[in-house]
VEXMAR-554769 format. One record per residue (C-alpha): chain; residue in three letters; residue number from 1; x, y, z. Coordinates in steps of 0.05 Angstrom, whole numbers. Example, Ala and Ser with C-alpha at 12.3 -4.5 7.8 and 13.67 -1.06 7.14 Angstrom:
<sites>
<"A", "ALA", 1, <246, -90, 156>>;
<"A", "SER", 2, <273, -21, 143>>;
</sites>
This chain:
<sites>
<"A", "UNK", 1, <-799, -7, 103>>;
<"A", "UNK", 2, <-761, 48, 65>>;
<"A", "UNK", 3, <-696, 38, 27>>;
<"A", "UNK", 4, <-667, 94, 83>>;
<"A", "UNK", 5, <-688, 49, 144>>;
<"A", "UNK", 6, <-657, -9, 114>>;
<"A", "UNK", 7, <-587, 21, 91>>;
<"A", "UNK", 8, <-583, 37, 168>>;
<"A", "UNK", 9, <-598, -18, 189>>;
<"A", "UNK", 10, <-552, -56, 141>>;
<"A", "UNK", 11, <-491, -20, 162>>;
<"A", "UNK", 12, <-506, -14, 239>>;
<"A", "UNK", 13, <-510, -93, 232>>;
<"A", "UNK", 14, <-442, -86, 198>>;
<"A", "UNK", 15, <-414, -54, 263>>;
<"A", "UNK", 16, <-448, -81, 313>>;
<"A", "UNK", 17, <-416, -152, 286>>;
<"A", "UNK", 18, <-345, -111, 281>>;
<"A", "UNK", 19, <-356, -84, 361>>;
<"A", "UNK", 20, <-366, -161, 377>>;
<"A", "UNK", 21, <-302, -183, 350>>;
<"A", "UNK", 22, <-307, -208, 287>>;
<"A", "UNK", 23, <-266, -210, 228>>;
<"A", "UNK", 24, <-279, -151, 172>>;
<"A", "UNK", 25, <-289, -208, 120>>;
<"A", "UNK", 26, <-338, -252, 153>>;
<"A", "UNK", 27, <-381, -195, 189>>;
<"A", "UNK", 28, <-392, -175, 108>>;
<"A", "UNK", 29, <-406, -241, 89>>;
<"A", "UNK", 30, <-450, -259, 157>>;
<"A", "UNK", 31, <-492, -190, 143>>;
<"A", "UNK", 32, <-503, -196, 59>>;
<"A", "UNK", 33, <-521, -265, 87>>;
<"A", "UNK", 34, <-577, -245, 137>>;
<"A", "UNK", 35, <-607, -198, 94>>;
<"A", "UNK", 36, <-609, -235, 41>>;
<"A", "UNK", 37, <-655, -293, 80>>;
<"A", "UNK", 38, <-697, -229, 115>>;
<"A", "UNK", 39, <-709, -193, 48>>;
<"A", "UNK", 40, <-716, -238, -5>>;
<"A", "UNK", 41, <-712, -308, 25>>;
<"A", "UNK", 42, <-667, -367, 33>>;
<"A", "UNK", 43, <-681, -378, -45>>;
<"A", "UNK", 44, <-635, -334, -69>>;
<"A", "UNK", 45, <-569, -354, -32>>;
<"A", "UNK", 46, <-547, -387, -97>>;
<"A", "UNK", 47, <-548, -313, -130>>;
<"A", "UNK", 48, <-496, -294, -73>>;
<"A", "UNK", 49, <-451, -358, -80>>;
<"A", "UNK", 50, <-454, -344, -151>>;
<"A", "UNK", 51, <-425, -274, -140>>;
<"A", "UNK", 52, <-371, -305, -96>>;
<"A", "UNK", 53, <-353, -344, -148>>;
<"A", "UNK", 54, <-345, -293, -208>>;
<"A", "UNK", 55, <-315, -237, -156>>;
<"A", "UNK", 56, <-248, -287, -162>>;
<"A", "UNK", 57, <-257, -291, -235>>;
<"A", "UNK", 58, <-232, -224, -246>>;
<"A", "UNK", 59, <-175, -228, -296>>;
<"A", "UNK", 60, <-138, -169, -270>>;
<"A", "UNK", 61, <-133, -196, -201>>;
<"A", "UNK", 62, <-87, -249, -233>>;
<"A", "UNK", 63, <-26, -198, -224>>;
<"A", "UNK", 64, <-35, -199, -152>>;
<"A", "UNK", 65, <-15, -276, -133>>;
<"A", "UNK", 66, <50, -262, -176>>;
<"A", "UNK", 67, <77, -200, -160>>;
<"A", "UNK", 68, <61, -215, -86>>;
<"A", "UNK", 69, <115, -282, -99>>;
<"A", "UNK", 70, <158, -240, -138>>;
<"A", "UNK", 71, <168, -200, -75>>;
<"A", "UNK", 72, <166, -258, -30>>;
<"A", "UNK", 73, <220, -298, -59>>;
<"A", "UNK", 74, <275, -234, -67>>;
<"A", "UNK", 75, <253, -229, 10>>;
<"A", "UNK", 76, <270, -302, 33>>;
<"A", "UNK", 77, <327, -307, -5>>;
<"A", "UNK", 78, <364, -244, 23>>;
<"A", "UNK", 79, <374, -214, -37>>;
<"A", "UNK", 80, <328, -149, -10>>;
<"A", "UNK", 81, <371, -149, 46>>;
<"A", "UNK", 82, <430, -132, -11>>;
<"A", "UNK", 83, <406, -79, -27>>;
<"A", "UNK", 84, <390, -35, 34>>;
<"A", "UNK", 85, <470, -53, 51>>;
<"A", "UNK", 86, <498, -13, -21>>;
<"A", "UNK", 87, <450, 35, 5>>;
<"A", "UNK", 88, <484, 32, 67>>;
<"A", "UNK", 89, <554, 33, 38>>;
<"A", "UNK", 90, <541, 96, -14>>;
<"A", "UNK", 91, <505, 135, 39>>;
<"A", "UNK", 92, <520, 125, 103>>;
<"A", "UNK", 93, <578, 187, 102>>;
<"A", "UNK", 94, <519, 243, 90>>;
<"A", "UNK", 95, <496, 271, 152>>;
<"A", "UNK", 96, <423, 233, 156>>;
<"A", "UNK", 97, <448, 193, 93>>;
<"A", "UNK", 98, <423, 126, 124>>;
<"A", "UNK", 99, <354, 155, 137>>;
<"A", "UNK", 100, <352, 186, 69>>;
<"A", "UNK", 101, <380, 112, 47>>;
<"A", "UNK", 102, <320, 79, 85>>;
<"A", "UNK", 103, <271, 120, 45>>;
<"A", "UNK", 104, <306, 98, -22>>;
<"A", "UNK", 105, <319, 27, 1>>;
<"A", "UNK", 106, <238, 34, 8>>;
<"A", "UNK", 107, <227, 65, -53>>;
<"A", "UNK", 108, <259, 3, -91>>;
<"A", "UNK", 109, <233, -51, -42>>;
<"A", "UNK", 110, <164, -18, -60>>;
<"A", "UNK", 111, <184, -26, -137>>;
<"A", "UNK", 112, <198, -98, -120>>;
<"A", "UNK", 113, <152, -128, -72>>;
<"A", "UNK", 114, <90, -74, -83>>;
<"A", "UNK", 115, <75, -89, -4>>;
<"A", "UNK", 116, <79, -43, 48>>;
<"A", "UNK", 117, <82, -97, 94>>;
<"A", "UNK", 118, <148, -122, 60>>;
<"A", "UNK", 119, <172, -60, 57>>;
<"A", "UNK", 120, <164, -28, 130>>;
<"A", "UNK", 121, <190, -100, 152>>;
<"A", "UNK", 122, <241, -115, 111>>;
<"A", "UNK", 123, <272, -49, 107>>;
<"A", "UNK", 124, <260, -41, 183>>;
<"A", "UNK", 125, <300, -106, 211>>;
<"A", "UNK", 126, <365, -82, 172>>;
<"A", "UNK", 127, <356, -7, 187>>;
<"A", "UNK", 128, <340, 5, 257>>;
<"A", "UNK", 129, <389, -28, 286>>;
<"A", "UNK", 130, <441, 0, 241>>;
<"A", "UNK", 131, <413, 77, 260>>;
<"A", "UNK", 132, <415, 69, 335>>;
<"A", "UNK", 133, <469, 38, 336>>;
<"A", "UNK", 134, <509, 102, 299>>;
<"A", "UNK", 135, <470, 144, 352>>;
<"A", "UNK", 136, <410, 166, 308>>;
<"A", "UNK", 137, <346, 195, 346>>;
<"A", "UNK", 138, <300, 146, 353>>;
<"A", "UNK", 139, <245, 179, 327>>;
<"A", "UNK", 140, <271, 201, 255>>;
<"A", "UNK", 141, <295, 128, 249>>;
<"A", "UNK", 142, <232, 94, 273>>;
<"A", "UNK", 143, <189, 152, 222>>;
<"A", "UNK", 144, <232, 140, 160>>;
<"A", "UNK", 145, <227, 73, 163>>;
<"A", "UNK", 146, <150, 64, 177>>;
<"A", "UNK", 147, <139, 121, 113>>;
<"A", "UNK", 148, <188, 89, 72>>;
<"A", "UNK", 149, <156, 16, 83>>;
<"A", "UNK", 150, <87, 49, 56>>;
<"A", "UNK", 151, <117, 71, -7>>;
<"A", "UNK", 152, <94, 8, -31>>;
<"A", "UNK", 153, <21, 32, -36>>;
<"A", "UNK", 154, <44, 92, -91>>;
<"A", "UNK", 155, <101, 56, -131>>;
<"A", "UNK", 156, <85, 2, -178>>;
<"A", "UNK", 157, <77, -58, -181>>;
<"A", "UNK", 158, <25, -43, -117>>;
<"A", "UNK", 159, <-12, -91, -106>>;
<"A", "UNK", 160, <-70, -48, -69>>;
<"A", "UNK", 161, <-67, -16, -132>>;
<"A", "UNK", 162, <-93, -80, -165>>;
<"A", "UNK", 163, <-143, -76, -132>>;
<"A", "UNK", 164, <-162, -11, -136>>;
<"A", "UNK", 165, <-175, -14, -204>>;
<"A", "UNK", 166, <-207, -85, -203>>;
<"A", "UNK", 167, <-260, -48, -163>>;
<"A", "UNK", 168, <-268, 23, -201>>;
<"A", "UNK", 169, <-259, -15, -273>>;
<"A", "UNK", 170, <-198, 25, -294>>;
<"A", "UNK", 171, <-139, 12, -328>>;
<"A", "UNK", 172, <-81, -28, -281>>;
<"A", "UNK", 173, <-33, 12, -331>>;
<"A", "UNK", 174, <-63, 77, -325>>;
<"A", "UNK", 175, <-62, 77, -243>>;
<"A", "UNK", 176, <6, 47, -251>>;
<"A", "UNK", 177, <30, 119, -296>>;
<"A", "UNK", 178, <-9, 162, -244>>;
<"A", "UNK", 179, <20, 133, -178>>;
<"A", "UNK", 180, <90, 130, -199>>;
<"A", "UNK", 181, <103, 206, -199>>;
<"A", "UNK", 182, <65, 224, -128>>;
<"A", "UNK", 183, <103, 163, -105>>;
<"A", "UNK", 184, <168, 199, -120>>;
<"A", "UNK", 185, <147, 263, -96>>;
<"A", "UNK", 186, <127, 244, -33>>;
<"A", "UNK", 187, <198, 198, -32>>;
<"A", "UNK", 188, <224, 268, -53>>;
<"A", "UNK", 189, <188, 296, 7>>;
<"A", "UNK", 190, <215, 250, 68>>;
<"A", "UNK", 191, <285, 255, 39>>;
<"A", "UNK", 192, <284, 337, 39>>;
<"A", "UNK", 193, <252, 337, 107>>;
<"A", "UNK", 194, <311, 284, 137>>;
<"A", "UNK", 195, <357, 326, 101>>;
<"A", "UNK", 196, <337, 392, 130>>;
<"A", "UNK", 197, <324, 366, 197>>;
<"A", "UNK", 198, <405, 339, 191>>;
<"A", "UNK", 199, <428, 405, 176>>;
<"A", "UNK", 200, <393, 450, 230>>;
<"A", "UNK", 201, <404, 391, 277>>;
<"A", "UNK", 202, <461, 351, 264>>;
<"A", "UNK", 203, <464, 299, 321>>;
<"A", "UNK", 204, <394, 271, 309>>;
<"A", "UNK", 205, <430, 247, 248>>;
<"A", "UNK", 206, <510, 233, 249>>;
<"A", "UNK", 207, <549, 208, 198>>;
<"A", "UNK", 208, <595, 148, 196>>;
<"A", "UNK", 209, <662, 166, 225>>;
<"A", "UNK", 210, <717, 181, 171>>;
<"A", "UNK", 211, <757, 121, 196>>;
<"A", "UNK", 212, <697, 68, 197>>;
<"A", "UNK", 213, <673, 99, 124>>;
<"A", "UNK", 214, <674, 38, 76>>;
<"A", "UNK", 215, <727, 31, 24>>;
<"A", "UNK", 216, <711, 45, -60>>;
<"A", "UNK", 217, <719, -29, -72>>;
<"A", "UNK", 218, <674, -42, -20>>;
<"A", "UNK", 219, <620, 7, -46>>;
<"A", "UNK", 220, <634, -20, -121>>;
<"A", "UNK", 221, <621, -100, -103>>;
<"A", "UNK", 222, <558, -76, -67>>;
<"A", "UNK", 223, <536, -44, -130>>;
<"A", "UNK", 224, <563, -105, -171>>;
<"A", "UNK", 225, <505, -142, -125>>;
<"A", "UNK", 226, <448, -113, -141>>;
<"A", "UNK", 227, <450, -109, -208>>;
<"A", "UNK", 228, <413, -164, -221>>;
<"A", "UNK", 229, <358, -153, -176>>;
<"A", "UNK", 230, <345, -72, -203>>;
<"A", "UNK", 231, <341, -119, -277>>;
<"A", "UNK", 232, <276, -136, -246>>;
<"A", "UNK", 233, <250, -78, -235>>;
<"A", "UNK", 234, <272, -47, -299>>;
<"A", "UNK", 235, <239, -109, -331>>;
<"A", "UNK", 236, <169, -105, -295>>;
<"A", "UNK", 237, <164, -28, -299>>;
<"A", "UNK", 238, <202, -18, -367>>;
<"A", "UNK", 239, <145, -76, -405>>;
<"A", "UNK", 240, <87, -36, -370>>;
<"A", "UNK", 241, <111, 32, -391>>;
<"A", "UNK", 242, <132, 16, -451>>;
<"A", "UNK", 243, <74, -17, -482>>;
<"A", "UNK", 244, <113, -79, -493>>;
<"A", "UNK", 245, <70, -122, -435>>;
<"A", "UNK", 246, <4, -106, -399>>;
<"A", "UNK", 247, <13, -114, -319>>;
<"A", "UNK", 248, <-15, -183, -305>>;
<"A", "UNK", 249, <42, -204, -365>>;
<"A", "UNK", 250, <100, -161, -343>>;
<"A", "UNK", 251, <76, -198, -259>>;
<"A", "UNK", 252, <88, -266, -299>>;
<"A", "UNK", 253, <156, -237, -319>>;
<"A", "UNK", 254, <176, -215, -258>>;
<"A", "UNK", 255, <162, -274, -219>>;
<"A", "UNK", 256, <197, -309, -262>>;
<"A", "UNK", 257, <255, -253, -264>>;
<"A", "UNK", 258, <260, -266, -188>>;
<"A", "UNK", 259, <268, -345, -192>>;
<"A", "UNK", 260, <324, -327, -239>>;
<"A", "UNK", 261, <361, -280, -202>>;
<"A", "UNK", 262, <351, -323, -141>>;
<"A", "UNK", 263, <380, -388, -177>>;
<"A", "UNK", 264, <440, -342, -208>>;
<"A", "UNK", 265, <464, -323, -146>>;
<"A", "UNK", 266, <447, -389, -117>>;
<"A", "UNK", 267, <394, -369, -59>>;
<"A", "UNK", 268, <342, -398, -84>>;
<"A", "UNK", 269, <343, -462, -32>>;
<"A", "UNK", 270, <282, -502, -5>>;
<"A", "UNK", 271, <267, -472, 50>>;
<"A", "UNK", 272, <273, -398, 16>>;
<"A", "UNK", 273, <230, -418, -33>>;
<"A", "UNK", 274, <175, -463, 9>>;
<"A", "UNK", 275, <173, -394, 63>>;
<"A", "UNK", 276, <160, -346, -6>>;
<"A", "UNK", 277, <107, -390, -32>>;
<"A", "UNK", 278, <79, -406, 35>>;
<"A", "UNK", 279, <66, -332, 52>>;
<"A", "UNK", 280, <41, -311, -11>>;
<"A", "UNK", 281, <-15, -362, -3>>;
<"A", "UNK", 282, <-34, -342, 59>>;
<"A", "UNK", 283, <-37, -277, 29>>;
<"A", "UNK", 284, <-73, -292, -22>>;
<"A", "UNK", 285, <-123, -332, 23>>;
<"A", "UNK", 286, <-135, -268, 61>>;
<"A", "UNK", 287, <-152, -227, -3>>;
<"A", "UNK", 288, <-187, -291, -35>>;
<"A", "UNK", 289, <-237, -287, 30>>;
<"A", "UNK", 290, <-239, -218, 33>>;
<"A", "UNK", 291, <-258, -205, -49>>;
<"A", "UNK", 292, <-315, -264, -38>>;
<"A", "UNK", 293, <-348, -235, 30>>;
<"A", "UNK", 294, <-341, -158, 1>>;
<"A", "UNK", 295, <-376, -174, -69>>;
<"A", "UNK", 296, <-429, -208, -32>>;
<"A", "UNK", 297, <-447, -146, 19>>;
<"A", "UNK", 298, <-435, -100, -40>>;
<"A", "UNK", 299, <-490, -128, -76>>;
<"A", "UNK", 300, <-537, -129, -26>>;
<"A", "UNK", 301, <-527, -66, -13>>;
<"A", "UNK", 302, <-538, -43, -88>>;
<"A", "UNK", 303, <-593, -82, -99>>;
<"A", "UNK", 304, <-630, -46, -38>>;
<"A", "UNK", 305, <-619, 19, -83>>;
<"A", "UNK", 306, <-580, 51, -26>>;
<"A", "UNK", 307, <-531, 77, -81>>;
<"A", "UNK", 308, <-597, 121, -102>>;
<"A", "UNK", 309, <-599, 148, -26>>;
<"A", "UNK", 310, <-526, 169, -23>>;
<"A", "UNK", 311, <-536, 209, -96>>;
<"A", "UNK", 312, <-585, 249, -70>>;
<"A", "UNK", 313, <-552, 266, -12>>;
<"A", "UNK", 314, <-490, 298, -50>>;
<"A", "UNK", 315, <-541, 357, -62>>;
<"A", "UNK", 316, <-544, 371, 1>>;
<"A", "UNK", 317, <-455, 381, 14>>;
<"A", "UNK", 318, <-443, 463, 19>>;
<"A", "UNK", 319, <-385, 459, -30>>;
<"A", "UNK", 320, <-412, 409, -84>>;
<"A", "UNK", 321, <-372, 354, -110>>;
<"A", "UNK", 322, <-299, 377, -74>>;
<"A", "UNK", 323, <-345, 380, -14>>;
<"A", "UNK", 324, <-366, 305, -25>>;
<"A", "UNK", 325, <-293, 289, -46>>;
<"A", "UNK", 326, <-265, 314, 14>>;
<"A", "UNK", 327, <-313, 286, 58>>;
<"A", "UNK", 328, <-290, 211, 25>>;
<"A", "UNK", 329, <-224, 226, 45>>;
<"A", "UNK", 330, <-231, 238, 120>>;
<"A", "UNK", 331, <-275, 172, 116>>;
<"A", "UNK", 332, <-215, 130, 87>>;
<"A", "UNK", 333, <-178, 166, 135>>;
<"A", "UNK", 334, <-223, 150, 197>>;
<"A", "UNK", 335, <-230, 81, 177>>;
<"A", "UNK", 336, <-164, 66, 155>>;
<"A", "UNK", 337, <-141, 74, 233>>;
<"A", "UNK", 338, <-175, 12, 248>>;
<"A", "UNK", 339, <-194, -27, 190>>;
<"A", "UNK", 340, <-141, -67, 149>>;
<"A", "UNK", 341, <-130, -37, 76>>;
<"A", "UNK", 342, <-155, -89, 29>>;
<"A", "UNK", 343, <-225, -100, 77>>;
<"A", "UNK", 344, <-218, -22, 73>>;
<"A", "UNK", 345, <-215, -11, 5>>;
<"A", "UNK", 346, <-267, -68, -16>>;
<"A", "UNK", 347, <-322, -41, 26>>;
<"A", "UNK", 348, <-315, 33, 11>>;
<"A", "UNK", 349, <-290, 33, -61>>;
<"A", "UNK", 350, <-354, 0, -87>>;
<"A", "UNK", 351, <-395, 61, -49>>;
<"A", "UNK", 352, <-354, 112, -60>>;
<"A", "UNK", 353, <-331, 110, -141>>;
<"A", "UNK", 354, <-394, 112, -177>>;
<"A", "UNK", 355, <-405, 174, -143>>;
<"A", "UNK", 356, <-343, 200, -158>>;
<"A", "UNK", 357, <-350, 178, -233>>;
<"A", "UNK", 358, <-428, 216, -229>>;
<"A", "UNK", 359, <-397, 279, -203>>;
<"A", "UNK", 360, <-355, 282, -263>>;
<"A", "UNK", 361, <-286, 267, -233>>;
<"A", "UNK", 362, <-232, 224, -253>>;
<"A", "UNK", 363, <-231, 160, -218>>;
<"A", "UNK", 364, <-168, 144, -232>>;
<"A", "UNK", 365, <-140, 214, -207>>;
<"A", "UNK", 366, <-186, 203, -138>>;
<"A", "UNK", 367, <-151, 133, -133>>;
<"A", "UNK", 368, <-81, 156, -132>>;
<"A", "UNK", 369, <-108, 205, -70>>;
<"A", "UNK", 370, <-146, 142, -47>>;
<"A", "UNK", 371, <-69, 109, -42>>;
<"A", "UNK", 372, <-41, 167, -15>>;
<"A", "UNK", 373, <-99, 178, 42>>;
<"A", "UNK", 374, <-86, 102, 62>>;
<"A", "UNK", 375, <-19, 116, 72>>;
<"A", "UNK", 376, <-35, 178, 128>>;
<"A", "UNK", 377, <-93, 129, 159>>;
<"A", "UNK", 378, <-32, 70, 168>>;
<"A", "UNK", 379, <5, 111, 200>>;
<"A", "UNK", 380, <-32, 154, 239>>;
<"A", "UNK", 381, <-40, 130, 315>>;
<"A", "UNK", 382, <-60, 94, 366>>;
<"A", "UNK", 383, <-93, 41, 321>>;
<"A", "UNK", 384, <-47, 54, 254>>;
<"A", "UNK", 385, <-27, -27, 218>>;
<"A", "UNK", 386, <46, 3, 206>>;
<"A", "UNK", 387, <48, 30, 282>>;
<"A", "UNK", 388, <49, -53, 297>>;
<"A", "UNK", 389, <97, -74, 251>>;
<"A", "UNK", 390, <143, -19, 284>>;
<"A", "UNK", 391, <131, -32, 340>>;
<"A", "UNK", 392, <145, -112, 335>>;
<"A", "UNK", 393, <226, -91, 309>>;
<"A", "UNK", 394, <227, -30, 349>>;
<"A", "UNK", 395, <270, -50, 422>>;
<"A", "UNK", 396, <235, -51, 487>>;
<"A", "UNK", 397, <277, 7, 517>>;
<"A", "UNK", 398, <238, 59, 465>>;
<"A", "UNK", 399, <163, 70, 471>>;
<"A", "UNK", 400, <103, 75, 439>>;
<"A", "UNK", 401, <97, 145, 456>>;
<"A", "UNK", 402, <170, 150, 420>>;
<"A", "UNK", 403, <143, 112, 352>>;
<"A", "UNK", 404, <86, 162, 350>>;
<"A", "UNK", 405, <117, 222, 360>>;
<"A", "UNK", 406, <167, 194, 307>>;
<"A", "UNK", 407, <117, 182, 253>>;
<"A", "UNK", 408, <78, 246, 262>>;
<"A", "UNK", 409, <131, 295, 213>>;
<"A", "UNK", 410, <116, 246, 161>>;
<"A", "UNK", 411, <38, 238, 163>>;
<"A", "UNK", 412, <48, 321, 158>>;
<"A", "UNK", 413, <90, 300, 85>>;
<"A", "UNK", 414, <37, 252, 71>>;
<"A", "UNK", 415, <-15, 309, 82>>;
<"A", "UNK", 416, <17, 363, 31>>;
<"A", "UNK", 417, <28, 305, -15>>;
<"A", "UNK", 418, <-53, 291, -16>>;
<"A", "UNK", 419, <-72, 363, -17>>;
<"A", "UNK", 420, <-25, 374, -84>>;
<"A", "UNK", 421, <-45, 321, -120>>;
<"A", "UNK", 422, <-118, 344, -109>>;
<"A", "UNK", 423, <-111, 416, -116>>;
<"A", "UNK", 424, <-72, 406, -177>>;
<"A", "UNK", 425, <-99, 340, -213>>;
<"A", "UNK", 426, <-38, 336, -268>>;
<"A", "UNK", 427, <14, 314, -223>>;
<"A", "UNK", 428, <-24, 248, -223>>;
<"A", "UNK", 429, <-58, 257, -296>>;
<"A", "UNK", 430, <3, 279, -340>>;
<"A", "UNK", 431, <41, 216, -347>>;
<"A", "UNK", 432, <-20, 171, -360>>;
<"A", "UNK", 433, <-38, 222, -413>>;
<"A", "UNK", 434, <23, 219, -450>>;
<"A", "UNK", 435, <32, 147, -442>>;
<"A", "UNK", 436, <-38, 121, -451>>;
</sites>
């Protein structure tokens, strides 16, 4: 049988367990294992458990587990919530100043948590109902928020990130540098476009009335608040950048940053701290399963010498390697609709960057368009993950069709943001060049 007629096979087992309902992780795991026993015999099971095994071994996936509780704890004990309200305070007076706050409050979250579920959900419960209730349009509310939650995938720490470059076998540091300035462009972006929109059309986005506008002391004891928690940030981001810590140190630090701060300003109770470690490990368990049942389908796949197959079809794209590049990117794009990110990124990455890496091109500047792609795909409906969360803190009374139409300006943003970075590779490359 030829290495062609297998590779389809392979992957139209892969979907046909998907169509039947079952979970990304195990239809990997259940198809590596099936092949395995057809192609080489029940024997050599022990070379896939082994492979299991060493997949959690990575040492850079040892970042993940803490920054994810680093986030987790300034969740669960409020002090996130903090911040979005001196946001609130110190912006809520421009016209759209508590949409362009929501971006920024997402911005930070993303610098704290590096989850775009955190974000979009932590963000979201104190925005919306803030918005609405000062008479915002529903739809530039419901889009700011659901952008501004997926910062998290750009900004550091990001934990997809992580992962990233556990898979492509760069640098954490150096796809930390390259993500941090698209990240603030495309920030940059969603807070221009509110800002326009507010001028041309200033009821979609009204200010706070002159009389309920908070006081200066008010604004200053907001500020006095979150002091502590940016020291986090600037002690994550400042170790990494400054050559002082390598990421799975400065994820140690800030962990342990975030216990501190929590105990200082005396949140850090039992329950806020049995809910932050309870979710991360049931995060983690998620990744954990989904690393194992990847690395296993991944190397049956390479050892059928499929990668050889896809090589010699790049030959055959029109427009060489930006044609093949391209053609990558409407596949994330396509997938990401309906496939969860890490499961995403785990089954294509291992495909896609030794191909990228053959064609010549820098895989850390394609992962920094690989973050920004996943970003469009999570957002883009009927089957987008951020279009849920939205939809579980968005009231009844506004519909889906609403949340759609409300996220579609800023998959647009997302869309120049992608094509800039890959039209002009420095915006992603300069910093790690001057700082690696």
């Amino acid at each position: 049988m030829s290495i062609g007629l297998i590779t389809l096979l392979l992957f139209a087992c892969l979907f046909t367990l998907l169509l039947l309902g079952l979970q990304v992780s195990f239809a990997l795991l259940v198809t590596g294992i099936i092949f395995t026993i057809v192609l080489w015999g029940p024997s050599h099971l022990f070379v896939l458990a082994s492979s299991m095994q060493g997949a959690l071994s990575t040492e850079v996936y040892i970042a993940i587990p803490l920054f994810i509780l680093m986030g987790n704890i300034l969740a669960h004990t409020g002090i996130a919530d903090e911040l979005f309200h001196a946001l609130y305070l110190w912006t809520g007076r421009l016209k759209g100043g508590l949409a362009m706050g929501t971006v920024a409050a997402g911005t930070i979250l993303a610098a704290m948590c590096g989850s775009s579920e955190a974000g979009t959900l932590t963000v979201g419960l104190m925005a919306l109902p803030a918005m609405l209730k000062r008479g915002y349009d529903p739809r530039i509310a419901i889009g700011s928020i659901a952008s501004g939650g997926l910062l998290g995938f750009l900004i550091p720490p990001s934990i997809i990130a992580i992962v990233y470059a556990g898979i492509s076998g760069v640098s954490i540091g150096k796809i930390y540098f390259a993500s941090l300035i698209p990240g603030v462009l495309l920030a940059s972006l969603y807070i221009l476009y509110i800002g326009i929109r507010s001028w041309l059309n200033p009821e979609l986005c009204p200010s706070i009335p002159e009389e309920e506008a908070p006081k200066w002391n008010e604004k200053l004891a907001a500020l006095g608040k979150i002091i502590l928690p940016l020291l986090i940030i600037v002690i994550v981001m400042g170790g990494i950048y400054g050559g002082i810590t390598t990421p799975t140190e400065a994820s140690g630090m800030g962990a342990a940053s975030a216990f501190i701060v929590a105990i200082l300003k005396r949140r850090l109770t039992f329950k806020a701290a049995y809910g932050a470690i309870i979710e991360t490990f049931k995060l983690l368990g998620m990744i954990g399963w989904i690393i194992m049942c990847v690395t296993v389908f991944s190397n049956v796949y390479n050892a059928l010498g499929a990668p050889t197959i896809i090589n010699e079809m790049i030959s055959y794209f029109p427009t060489g390697g930006f044609g093949v590049i391209i053609f990558m990117q409407l596949s994330i794009f396509l997938l990401g609709t309906f496939m969860d990110d890490f499961a995403l990124l785990f089954l294509t990455m291992p495909i896609f960057v030794p191909i990228i890496i053959f064609l010549g091109f820098d895989p850390v500047w394609f992962g920094v368009m690989i973050l920004i792609n996943m970003q469009c795909a999570l957002l883009t409906p009927p089957y987008g993950f951020n279009l849920f969360y939205m939809r579980a803190i968005t009231p009844p009374e506004i519909d889906t069709m609403t949340i759609y139409r409300g996220v579609l300006p800023f998959i647009g943003l997302q869309v120049v943001c992608l094509i800039l970075v890959m039209l002009f590779p420095q915006i992603a490359l300069w910093l790690p060049s001057i700082l690696t």
